[in-house]
NUNU-544954 format. One record per residue (C-alpha): residue number from 1; x, y, z; residue in one letter. Coordinates in nm, 4 decimals. Layout:
// residues N
<pt><kolba>NUM</kolba><x>X</x><y>Y</y><z>Z</z><tiba>A</tiba></pt>
...
END
This chain:
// residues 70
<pt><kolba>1</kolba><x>3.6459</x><y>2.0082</y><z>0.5901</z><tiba>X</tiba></pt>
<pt><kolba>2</kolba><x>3.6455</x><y>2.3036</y><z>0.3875</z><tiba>X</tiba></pt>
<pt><kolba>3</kolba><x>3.3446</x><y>2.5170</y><z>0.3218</z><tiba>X</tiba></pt>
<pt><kolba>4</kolba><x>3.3005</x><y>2.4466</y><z>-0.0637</z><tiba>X</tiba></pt>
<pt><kolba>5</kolba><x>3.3318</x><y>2.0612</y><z>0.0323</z><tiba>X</tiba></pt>
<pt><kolba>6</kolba><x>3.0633</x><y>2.1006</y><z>0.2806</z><tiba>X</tiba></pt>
<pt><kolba>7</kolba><x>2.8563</x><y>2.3065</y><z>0.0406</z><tiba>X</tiba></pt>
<pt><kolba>8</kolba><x>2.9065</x><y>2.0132</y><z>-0.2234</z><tiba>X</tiba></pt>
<pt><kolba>9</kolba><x>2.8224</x><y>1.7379</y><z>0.0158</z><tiba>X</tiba></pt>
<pt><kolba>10</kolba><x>2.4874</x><y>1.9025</y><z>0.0703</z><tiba>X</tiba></pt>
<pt><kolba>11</kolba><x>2.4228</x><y>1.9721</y><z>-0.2452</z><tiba>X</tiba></pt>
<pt><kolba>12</kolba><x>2.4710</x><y>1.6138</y><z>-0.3657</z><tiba>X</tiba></pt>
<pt><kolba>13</kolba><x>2.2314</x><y>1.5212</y><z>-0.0085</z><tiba>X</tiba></pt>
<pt><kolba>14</kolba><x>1.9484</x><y>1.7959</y><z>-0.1709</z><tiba>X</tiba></pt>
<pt><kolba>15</kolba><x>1.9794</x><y>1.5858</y><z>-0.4570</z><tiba>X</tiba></pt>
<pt><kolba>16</kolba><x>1.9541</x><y>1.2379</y><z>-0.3113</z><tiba>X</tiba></pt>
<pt><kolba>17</kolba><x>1.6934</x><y>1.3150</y><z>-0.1367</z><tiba>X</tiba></pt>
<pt><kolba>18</kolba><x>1.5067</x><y>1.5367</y><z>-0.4277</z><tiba>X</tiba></pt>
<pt><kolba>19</kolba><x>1.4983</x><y>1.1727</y><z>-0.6432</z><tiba>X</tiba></pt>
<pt><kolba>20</kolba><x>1.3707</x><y>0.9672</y><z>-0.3136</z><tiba>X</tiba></pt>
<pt><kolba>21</kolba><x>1.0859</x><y>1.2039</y><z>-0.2924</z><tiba>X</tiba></pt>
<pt><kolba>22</kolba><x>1.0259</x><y>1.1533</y><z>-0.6687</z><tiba>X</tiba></pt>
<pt><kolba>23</kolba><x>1.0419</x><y>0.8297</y><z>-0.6299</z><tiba>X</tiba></pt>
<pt><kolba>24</kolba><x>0.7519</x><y>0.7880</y><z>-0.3429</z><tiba>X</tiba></pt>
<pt><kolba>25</kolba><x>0.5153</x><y>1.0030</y><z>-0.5302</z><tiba>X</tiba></pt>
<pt><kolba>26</kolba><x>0.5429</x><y>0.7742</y><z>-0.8482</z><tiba>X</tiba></pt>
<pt><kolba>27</kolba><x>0.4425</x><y>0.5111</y><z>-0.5953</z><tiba>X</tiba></pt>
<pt><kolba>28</kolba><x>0.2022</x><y>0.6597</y><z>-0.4417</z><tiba>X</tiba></pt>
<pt><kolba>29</kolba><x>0.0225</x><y>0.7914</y><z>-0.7946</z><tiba>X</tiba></pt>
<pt><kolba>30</kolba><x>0.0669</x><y>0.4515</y><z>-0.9101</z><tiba>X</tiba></pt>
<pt><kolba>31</kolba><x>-0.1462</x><y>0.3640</y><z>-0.5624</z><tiba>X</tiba></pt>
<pt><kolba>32</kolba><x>-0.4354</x><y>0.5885</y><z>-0.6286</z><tiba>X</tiba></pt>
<pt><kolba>33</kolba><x>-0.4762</x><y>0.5244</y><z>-0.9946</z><tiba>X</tiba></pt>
<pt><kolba>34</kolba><x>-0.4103</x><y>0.1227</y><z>-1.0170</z><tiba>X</tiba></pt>
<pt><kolba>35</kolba><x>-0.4961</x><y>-0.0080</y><z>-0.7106</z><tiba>X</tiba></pt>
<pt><kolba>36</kolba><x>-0.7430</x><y>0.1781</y><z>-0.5745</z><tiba>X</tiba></pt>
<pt><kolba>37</kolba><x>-1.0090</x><y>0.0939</y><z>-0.9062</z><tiba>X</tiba></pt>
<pt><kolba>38</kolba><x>-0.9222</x><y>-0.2607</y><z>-0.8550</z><tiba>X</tiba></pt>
<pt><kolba>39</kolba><x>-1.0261</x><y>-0.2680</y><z>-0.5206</z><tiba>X</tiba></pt>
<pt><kolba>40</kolba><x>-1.3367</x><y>-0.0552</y><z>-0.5739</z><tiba>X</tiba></pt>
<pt><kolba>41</kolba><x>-1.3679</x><y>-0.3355</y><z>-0.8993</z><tiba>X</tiba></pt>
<pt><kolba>42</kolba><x>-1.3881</x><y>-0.6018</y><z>-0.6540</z><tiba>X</tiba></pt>
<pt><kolba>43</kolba><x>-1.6133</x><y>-0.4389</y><z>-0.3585</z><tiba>X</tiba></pt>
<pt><kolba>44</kolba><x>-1.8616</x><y>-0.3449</y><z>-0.6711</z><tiba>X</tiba></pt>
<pt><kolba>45</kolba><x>-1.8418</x><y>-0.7123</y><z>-0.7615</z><tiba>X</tiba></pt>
<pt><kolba>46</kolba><x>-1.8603</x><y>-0.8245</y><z>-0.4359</z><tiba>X</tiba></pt>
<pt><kolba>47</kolba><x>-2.2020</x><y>-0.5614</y><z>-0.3577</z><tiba>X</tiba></pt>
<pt><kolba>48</kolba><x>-2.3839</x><y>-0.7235</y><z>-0.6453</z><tiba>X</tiba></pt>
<pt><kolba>49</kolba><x>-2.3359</x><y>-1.0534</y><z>-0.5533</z><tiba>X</tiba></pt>
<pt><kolba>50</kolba><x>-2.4987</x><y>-1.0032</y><z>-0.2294</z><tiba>X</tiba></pt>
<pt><kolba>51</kolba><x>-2.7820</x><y>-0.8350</y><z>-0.3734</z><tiba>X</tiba></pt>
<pt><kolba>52</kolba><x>-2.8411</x><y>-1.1292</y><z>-0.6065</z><tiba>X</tiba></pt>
<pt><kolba>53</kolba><x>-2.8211</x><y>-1.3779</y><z>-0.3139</z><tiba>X</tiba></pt>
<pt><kolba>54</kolba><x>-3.0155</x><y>-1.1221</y><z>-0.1005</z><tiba>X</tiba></pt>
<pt><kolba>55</kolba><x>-3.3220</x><y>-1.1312</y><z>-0.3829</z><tiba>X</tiba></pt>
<pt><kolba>56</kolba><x>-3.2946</x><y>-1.5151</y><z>-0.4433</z><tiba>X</tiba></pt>
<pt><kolba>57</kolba><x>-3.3661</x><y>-1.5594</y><z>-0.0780</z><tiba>X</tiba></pt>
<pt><kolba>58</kolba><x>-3.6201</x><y>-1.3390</y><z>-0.0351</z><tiba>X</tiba></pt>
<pt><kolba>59</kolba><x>-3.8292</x><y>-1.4585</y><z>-0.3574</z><tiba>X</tiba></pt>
<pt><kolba>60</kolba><x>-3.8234</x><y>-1.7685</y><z>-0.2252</z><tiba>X</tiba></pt>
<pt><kolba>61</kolba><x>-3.9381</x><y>-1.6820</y><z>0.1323</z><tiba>X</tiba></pt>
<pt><kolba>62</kolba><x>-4.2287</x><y>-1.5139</y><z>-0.0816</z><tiba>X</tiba></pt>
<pt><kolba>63</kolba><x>-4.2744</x><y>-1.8094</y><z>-0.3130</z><tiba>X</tiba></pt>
<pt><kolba>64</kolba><x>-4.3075</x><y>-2.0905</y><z>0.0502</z><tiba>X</tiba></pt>
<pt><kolba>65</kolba><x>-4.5290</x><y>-1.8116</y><z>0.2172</z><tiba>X</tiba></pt>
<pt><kolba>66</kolba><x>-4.8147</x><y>-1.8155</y><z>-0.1120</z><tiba>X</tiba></pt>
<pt><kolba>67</kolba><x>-4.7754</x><y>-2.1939</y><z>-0.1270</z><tiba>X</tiba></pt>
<pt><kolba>68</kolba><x>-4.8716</x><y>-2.2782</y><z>0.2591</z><tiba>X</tiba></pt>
<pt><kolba>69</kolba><x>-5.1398</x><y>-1.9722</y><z>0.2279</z><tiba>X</tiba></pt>
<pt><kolba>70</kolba><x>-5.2715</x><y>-2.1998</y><z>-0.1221</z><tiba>X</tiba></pt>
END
């Protein structure tokens, strides 16, 4: 194999590999910006649901406590 020919085959390799790389950091943008705020979407969701059943349970605690003290 002749110089030039090697000099094309890594030149077409450079490029191959130039458009794989492009291609992971679409991905991986498309990671961070889509599915990380769905995830943060749902663990926000999920945080205020435990707060609501956190304060139902605790009013009520405080409601049966005044009633036996009555």
């Amino acid at each position: 194999m002749s110089t030039i020919e090697q000099e094309q085959e890594n030149r077409e390799t450079i490029i191959r590999i130039e458009g794989t790389l492009a291609l992971m950091d679409n991905k991986l943008n498309n990671l961070r910006d889509n599915h990380l705020f769905h995830i943060e979407k749902d663990v926000r969701q999920l945080r205020t649901f435990i707060w609501f059943i956190g304060s139902t349970v605790f009013l009520q605690m405080c409601y049966l406590i005044i009633r036996t003290l009555m």
